[in-house]
N, CA, C and O atoms as CSV, one atom per row, in Angstrom:
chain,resi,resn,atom,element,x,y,z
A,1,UNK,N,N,54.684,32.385,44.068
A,1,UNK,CA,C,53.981,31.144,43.840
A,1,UNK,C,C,54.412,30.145,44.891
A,1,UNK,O,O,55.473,30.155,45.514
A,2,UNK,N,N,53.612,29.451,44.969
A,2,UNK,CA,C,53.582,28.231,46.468
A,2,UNK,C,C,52.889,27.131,45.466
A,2,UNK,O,O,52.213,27.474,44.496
A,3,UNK,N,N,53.083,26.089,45.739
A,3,UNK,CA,C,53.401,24.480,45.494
A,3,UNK,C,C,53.173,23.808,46.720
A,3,UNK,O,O,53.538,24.307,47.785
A,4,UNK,N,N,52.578,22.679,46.651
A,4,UNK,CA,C,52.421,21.312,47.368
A,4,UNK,C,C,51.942,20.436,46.720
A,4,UNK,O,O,50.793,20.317,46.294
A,5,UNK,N,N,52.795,19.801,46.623
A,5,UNK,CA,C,52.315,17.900,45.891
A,5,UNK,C,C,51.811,17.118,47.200
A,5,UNK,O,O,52.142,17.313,48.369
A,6,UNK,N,N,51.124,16.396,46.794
A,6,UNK,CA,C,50.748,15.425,47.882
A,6,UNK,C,C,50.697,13.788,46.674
A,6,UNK,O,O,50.451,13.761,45.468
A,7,UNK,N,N,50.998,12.744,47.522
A,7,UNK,CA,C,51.350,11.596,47.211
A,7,UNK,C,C,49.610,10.616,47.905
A,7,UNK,O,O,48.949,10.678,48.942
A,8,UNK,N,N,49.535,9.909,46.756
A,8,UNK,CA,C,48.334,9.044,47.073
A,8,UNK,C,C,48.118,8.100,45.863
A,8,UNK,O,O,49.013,7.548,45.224
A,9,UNK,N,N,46.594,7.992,45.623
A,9,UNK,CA,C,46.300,6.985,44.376
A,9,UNK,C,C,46.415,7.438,43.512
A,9,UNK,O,O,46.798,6.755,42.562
A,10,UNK,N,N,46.096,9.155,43.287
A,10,UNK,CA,C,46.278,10.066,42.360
A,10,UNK,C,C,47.086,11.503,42.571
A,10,UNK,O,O,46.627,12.425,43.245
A,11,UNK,N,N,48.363,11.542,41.883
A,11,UNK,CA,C,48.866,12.644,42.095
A,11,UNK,C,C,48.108,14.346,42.328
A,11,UNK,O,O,47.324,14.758,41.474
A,12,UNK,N,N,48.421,15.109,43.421
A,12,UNK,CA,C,47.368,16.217,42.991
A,12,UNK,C,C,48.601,17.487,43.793
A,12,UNK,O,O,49.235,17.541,44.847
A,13,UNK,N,N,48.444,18.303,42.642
A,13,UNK,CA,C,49.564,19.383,43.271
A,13,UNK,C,C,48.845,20.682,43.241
A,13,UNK,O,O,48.278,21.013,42.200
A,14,UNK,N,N,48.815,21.527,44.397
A,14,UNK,CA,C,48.210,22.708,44.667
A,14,UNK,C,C,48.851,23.672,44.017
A,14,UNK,O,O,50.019,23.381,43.760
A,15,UNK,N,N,48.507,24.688,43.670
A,15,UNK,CA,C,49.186,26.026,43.084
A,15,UNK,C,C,48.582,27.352,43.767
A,15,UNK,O,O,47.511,27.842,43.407
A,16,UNK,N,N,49.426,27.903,44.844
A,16,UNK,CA,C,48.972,29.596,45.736
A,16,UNK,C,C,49.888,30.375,44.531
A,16,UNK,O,O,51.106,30.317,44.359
A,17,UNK,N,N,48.618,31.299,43.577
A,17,UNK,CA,C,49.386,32.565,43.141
A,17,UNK,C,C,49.010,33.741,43.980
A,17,UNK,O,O,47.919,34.225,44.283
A,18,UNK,N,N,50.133,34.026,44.239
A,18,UNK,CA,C,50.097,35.882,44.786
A,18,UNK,C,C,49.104,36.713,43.579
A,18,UNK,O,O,48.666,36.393,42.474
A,19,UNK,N,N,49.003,38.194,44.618
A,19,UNK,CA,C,48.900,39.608,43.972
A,19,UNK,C,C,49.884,39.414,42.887
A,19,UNK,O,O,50.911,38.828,43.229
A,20,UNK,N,N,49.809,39.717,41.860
A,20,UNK,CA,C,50.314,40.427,40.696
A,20,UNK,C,C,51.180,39.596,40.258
A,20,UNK,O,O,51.948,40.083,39.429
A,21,UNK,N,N,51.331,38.562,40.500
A,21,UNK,CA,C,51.546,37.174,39.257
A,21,UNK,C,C,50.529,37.151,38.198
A,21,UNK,O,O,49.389,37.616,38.167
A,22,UNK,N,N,51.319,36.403,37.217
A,22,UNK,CA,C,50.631,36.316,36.247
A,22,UNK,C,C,50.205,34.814,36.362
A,22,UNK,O,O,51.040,33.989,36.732
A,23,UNK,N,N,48.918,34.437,36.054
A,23,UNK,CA,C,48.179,33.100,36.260
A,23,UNK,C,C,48.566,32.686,35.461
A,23,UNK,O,O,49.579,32.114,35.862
A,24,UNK,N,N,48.406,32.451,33.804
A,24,UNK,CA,C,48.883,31.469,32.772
A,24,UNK,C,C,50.427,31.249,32.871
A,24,UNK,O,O,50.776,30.094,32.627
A,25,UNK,N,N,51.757,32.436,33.287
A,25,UNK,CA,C,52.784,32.054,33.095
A,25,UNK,C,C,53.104,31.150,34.417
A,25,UNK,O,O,53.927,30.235,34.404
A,26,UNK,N,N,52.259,31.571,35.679
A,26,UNK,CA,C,52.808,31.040,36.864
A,26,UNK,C,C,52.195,29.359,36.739
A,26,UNK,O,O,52.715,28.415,37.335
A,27,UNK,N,N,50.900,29.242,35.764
A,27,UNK,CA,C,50.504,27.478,36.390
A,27,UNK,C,C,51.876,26.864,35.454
A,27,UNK,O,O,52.516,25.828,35.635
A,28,UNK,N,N,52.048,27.966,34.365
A,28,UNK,CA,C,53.185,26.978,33.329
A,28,UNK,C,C,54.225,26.473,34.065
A,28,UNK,O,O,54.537,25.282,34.079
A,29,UNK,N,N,54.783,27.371,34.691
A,29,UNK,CA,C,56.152,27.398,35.885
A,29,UNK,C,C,55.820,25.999,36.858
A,29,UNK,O,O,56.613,25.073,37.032
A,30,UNK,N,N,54.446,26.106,37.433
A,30,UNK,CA,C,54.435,25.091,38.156
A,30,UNK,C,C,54.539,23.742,37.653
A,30,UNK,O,O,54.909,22.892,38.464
A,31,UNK,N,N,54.310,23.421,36.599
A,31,UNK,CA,C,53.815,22.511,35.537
A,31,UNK,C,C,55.693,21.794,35.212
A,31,UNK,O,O,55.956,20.593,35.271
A,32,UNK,N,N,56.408,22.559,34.990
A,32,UNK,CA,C,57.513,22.555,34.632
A,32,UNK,C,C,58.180,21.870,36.120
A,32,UNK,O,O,58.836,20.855,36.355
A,33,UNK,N,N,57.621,23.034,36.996
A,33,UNK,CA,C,58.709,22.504,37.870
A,33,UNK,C,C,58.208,21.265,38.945
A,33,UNK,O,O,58.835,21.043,39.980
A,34,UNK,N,N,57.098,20.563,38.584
A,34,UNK,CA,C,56.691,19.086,38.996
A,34,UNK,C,C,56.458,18.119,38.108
A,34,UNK,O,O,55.870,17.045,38.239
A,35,UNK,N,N,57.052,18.678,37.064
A,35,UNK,CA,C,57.224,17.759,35.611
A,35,UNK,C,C,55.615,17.290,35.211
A,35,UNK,O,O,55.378,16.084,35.260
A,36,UNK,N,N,54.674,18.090,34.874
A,36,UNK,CA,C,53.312,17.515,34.915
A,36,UNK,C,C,53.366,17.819,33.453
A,36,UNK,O,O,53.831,18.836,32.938
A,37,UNK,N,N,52.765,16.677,32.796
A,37,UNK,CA,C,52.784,16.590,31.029
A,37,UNK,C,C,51.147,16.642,31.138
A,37,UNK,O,O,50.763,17.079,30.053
A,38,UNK,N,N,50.259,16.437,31.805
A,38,UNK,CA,C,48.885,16.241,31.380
A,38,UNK,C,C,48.139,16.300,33.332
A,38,UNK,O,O,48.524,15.695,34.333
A,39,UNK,N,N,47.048,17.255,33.150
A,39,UNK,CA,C,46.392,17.858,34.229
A,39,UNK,C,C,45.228,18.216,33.884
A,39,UNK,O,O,44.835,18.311,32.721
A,40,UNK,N,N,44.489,18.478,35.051
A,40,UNK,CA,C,43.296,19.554,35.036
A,40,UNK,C,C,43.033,20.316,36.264
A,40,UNK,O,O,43.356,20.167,37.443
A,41,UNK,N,N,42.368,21.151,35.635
A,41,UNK,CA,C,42.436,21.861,36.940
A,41,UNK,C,C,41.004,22.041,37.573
A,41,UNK,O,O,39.946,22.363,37.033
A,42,UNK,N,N,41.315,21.717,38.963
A,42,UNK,CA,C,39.294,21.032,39.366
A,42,UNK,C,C,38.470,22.159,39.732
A,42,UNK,O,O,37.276,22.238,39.442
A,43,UNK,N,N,39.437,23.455,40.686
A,43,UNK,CA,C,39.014,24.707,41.088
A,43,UNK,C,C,39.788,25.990,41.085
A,43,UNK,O,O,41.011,25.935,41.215
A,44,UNK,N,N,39.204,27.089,40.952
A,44,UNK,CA,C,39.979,28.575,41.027
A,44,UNK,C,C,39.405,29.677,41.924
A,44,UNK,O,O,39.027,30.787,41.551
A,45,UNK,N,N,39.404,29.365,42.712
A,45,UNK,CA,C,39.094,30.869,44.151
A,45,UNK,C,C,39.942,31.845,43.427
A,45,UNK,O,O,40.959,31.536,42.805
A,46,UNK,N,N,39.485,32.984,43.539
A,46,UNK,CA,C,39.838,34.746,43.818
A,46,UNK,C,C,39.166,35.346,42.580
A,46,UNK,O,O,38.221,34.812,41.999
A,47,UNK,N,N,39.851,36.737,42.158
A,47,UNK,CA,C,39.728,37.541,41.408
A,47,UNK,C,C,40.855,37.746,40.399
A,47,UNK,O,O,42.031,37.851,40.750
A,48,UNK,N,N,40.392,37.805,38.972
A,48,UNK,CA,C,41.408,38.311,38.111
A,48,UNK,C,C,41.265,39.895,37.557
A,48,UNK,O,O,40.143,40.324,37.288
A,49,UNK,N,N,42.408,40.706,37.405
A,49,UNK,CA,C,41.837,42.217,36.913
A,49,UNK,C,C,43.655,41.802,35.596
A,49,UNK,O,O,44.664,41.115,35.436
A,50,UNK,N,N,42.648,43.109,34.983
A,50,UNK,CA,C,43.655,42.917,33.709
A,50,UNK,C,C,44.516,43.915,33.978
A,50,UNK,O,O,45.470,44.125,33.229
């Protein structure tokens, strides 16, 4: 997982998941580790397989 915050009028932090991360545990991780209590999420590029 890859992270970038960027600083402005409105906070907005990117999230790169790899191959074979898991999406729900990895946005949690990110969430945690930029202290975000309340988000949305605006877009999702790629593919998910189960």
């Amino acid at each position: 997982m890859t992270t970038m915050q960027y600083a402005g009028p409105i906070a907005v932090v990117t999230i790169g998941i790899e191959p074979g991360e898991m999406l729900l545990e990895t946005i949690r991780e990110a969430l945690k580790k930029h202290s975000i209590k309340n988000g949305v999420v605006v877009s999702g590029i790629g593919t998910l397989k189960s």
